[in-house]
N, C-alpha and C positions, 0 to 999 in steps of 0.2 A: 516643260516645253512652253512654247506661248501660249496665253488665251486664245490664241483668235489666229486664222490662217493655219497656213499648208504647214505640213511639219518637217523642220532640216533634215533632208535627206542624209547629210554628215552624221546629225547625232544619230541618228536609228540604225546606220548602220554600224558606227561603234557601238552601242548597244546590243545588237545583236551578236557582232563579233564576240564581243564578252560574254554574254550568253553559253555561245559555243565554247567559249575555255572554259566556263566554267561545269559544264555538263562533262569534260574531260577532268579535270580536277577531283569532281564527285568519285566517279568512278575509286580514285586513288584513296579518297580520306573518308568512305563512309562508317569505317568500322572503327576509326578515333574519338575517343571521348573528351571532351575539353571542360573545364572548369575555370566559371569566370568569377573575380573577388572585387567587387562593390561596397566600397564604404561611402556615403553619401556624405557630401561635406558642402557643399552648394546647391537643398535642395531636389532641382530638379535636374542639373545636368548631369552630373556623375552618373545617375541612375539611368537618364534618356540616353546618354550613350553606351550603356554598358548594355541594355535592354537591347536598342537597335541590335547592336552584334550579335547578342545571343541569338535572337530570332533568325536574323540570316543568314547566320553558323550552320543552324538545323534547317533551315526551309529551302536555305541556295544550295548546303552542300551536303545535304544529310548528315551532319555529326548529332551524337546527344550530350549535348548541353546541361550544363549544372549554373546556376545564376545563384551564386550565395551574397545576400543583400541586406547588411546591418539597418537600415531602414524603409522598412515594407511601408510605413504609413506616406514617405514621400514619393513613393513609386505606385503608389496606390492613387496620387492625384493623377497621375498622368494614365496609367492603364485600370480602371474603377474597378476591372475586375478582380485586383489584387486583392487577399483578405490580411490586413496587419493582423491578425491573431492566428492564422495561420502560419507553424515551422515549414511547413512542406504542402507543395502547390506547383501544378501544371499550367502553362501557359501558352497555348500556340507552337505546344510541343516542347515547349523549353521548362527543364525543371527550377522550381525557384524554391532556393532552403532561405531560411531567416538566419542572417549568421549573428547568433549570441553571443557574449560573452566569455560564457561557459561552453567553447567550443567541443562537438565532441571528441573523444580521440582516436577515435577507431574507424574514423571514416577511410575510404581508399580512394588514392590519387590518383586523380585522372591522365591521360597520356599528354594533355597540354595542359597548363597552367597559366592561366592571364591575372597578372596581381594588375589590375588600372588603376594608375595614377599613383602608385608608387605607394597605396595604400597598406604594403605588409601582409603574408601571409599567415595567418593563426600558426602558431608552433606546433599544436600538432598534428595540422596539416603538413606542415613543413616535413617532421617527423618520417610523415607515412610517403612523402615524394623520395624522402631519402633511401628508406624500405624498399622502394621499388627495386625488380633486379633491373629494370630496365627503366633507366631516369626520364623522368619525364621533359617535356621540352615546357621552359619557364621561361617565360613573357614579361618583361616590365612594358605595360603601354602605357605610354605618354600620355601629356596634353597635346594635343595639333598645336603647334606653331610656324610663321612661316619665316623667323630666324636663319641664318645660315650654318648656324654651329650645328643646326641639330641634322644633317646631312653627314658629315665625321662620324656622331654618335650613333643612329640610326644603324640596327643588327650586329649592333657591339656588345659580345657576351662577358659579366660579370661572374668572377669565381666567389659564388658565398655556399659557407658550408657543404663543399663537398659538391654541389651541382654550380652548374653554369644558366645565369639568370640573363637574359636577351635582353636590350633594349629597344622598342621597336613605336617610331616615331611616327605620327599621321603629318603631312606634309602638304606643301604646295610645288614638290618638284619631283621627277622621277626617282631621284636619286635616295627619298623618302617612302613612308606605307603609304602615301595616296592620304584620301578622304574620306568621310562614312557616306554610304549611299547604298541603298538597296535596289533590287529588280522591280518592287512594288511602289517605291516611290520615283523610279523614271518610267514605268506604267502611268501611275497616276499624271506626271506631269504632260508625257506625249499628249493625252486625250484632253487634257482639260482647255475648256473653250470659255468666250469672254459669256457665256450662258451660264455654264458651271458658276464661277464667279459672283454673276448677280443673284441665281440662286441661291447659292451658300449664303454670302452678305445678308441678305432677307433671314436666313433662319437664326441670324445672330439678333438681329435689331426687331424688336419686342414692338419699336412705337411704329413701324412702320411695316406691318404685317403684308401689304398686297408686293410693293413695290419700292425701291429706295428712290430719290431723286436723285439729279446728278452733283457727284461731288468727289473731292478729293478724298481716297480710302485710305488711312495709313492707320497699322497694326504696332502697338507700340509696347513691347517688353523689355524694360531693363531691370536697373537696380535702381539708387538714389541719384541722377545725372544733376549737376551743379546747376546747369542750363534748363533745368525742367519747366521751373516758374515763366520766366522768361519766354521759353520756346512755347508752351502753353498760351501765352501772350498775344507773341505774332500770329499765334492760328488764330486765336478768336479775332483780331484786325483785319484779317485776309480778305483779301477780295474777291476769292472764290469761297464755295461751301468746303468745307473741309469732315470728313466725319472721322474720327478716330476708335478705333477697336481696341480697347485695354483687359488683357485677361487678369485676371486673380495674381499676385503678386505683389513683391515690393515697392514697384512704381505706380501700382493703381494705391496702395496704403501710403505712400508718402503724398500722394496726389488729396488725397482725404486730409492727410495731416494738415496741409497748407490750406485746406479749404479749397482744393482745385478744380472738387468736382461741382460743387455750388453753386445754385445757375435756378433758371425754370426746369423741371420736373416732366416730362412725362413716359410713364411706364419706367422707369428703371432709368430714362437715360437724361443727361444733362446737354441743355444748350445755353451756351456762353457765347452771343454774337455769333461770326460765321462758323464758330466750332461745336460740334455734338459728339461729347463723348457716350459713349457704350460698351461700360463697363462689363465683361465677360468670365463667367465658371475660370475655372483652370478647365484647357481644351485639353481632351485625350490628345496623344501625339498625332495620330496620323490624321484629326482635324486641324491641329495647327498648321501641317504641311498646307491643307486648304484654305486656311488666313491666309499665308503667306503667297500662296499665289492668286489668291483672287484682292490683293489691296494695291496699287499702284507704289509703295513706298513703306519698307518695315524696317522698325527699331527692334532690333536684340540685342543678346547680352552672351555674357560667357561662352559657349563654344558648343552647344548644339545648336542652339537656337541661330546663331551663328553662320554656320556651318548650314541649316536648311534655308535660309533666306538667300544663299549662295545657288543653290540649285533650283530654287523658286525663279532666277534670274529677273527677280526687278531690285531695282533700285533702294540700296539699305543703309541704315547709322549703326554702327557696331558700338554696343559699351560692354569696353572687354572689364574681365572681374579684377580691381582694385587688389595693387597686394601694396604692404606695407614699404616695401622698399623700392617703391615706385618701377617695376620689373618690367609692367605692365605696359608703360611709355615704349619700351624698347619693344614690346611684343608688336601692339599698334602700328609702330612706323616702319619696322618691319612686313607688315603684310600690306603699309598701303604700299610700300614700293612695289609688291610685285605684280599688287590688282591696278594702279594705276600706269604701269607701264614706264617703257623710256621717253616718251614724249605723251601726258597727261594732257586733254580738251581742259577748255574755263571749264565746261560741267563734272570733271574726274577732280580739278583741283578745286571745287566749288564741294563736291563731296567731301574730299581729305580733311579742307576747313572747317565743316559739318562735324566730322568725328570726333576732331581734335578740342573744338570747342564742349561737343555733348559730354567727354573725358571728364579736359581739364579746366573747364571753365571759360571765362571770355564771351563777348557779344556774337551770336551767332545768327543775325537777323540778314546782313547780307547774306552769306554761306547758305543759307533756307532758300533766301528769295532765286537765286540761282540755280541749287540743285533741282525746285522746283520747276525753274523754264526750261531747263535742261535735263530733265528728266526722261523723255523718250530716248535720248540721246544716252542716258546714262541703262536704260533697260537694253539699248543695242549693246553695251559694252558687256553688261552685265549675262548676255545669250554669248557672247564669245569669249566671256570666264569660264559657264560653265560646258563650254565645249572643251576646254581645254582640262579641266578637270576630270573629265570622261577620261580623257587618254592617258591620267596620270595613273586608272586603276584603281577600285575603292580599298579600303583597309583591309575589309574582311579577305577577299579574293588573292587580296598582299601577302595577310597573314597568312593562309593555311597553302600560301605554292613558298614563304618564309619555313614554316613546319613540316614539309615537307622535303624541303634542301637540309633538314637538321635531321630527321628520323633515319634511325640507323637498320 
C-alpha cells in the first residue's frame, strides 16, 4: 500500500474478500500433501519463488509441504536460516529436503506434485507417483508471462507416462493462475508508512547512522544492463542528490569491474558527485519487500524481484533475464503493453523507453530525465496496476481451487 496516507478502501476490501475464500478453501484441502521440485538455475529466483509458495501453501491453507531444493547454499542467501549441509530441515513449517543426485527411491508421492519451471521430476519419484493407486495431481508451473499464447495453454493436461501432467501458468489476466502474493506481504504493505521507509533506509546506510538527507532512493538489482556505465553517469550529473541502494549481486560485481564504485570512501559507501552508492549484504526476502517500498524507484530483474516491485506499486526498470534466442524481446513488449495501457501518458512511454534501453542498449538519458519528473504520476499508475492484480487472484489460492477441480 502507500507510504504515507489513508488506505484504499478498494484494496482492503478485496483483501479481506480473499481472506474469506480462502478460510473456505482451508477447510477443503487441509489434509493434502503437496510436494514442490526446485532446481535452481538463476540463483536466487527459482528458489525465492518456489520458497514463497511453499510457505503460503502451509501457513494460508494448511497443507504439508515438502521443498525438495538442488541448491541449498543459494537459498541459504535469501533465508540465513537455511543450513547447505543440511539433507533434511524445517522452515516455517515447510519441509525442505536437499534433492541430490543420488535421488532416493523409496520416497512416497505426495497427493500434488509441482515440477517449477519445467525442471523434471527425479525418476524415481516419478516411479512412486505412478505407484500411487490414486495419481497424484502433477503441476508443470511456468514462468509468469504476460504473452497471450500462454492463456490457450494454461490448465492444459500433458499425457506422459501413464499420468496427466497440468500446465499451469502465473499470468497478468484472469483467464491465467494470477500472480505470487501472500497474506503477510499485503499485511506488510497496508501498514507501511513514509516513517517505516525513512527508518529502514537508515538501517541500511552505515555513513549516515542518525538520519538520511533528502534525496532520490533508487534500489537497483539486475544482471549485466548494457546502459549501466552510462546510466551511472547521468546520476552522478544530476541535479538532485540521488542515493542508490545496491544488494550483493551481479550488477553490484560488474559495477566493481568497471571501477563504478570508485569515488570518496566513507564507511562502506561511495560518493561519485550527486550520486552515493550503498552497496548492501544480499537482503533476506521479506527485507527486500522493504527496499522496495521504502525507495521512490526500483531496478529488478528476472521474475521475483519483478513480480515484488509490482506490488511495492512505485515506479520500476524491469531487466528481464537474457535468453540466447532473443525470447526475451517478445516477453518485455508484451507485458509493457498490458502495464502501459491503450492510451500510455509521456511518463508510461518515458518508462517503456527506460526499459527498453536498460535491455537492449541505446542512449537512455532522455527516457531518465522524464520518468524521473514524471514519477508521481507514474507511482499513481503503478497503485492501479496493483489493484488490478488483487482481482486477478494470487497463484497459490489459483492453484489449490485448480486441485481441487481435478481431485477425484
Amino acid at each position: 500500500m502507500q507510504c504515507s496516507g489513508a488506505r484504499s478502501p478498494s484494496i482492503a476490501l478485496l483483501v479481506n474478500y480473499r481472506f474469506e475464500w480462502v478460510k473456505q478453501v482451508m477447510v477443503m484441502t487441509a489434509a493434502v500433501a503437496w510436494a514442490i521440485f526446485c532446481r535452481v538455475v538463476d540463483n536466487f529466483g527459482d528458489i525465492g519463488v518456489c520458497w514463497r509458495l511453499a510457505r503460503q501453501l502451509h501457513q494460508e491453507f494448511g497443507l504439508a509441504v515438502t521443498l525438495w531444493v538442488d541448491d541449498l547454499a543459494s537459498f541459504a542467501q535469501i533465508r540465513p536460516e537455511i543450513d547447505p549441509t543440511q539433507a533434511r530441515q524445517q522452515l516455517e513449517g515447510v519441509l525442505v529436503l536437499r534433492w541430490d543426485t543420488d535421488f532416493p527411491p523409496l520416497v512416497h508421492a505426495a497427493d500434488v506434485v509441482i515440477e517449477a519451471f519445467a525442471c523434471e521430476i527425479p525418476a524415481p519419484y516419478l516411479a512412486q507417483m505412478q505407484a500411487r493407486a490414486t495419481a497424484p495431481v502433477w503441476i508443470n508451473l511456468e514462468y509468469l508471462s504476460a504473452e497471450d499464447w500462454v492463456e490457450g495453454c494454461h490448465g492444459l493436461p500433458s499425457p506422459v507416462q501413464g499420468l496427466s501432467k497440468y500446465f499451469f501458468f502465473p499470468g497478468f489476466t484472469k483467464r491465467t493462475g494470477g500472480v505470487f502474493s501472500e497474506q503477510r506481504q499485503r499485511a506488510l504493505q497496508l501498514a507501511w508508512r513514509d516513517a517505516d521507509s525513512a527508518q529502514f533506509l537508515v538501517s541500511l546506510s552505515p555513513a549516515c547512522p542518525q538520519h538520511l538527507a533528502p534525496a532520490l532512493n533508487i534500489s537497483l538489482f539486475a544482471y549485466e544492463p548494457l546502459a549501466l556505465k552510462q546510466w551511472l553517469s547521468v546520476l552522478e550529473n544530476s541535479s538532485q542528490s540521488i542515493r542508490l541502494f545496491v544488494p550483493e549481486g551481479r550488477v553490484l560485481l560488474a559495477m566493481k569491474d568497471l571501477d563504478l564504485t570508485a569515488g570518496q570512501y566513507t564507511g562502506g559507501v561511495s560518493r561519485r558527485g550527486a550520486l552515493e552508492i550503498i552497496p548492501l549484504p544480499m537482503l533476506a526476502q521479506d527485507d527486500y519487500d522493504r527496499l522496495l517500498l521504502s525507495c521512490d524507484i526500483n531496478f529488478v530483474r528476472g521474475e521475483d524481484s519483478f513480480l515484488r516491485a509490482q506490488w511495492a506499486a512505485k515506479p520500476f526498470v524491469w531487466h528481464i533475464y537474457p535468453q540466447e534466442d532473443d525470447a526475451h524481446r517478445d516477453k518485455l513488449d508484451a507485458f509493457l503493453v498490458r502495464y502501459l495501457g491503450h492510451q500510455p501518458t509521456p511518463a508510461l512511454m518515458a518508462l517503456a523507453a527506460m526499459m527498453q534501453a536498460w535491455n537492449h542498449g541505446g542512449d537512455l538519458s532522455a527516457a531518465w530525465q522524464e520518468l524521473v519528473a514524471g514519477r508521481h504520476l507514474l507511482q499513481e499508475h503503478a497503485h492501479a496496476w496493483r489493484k488490478n492484480l488483487l482481482e486477478l487472484g494470487d497463484v497459490a489460492t489459483n492453484l489449490v481451487r485448480f486441485v481441487n477441480s481435478k481431485v477425484k
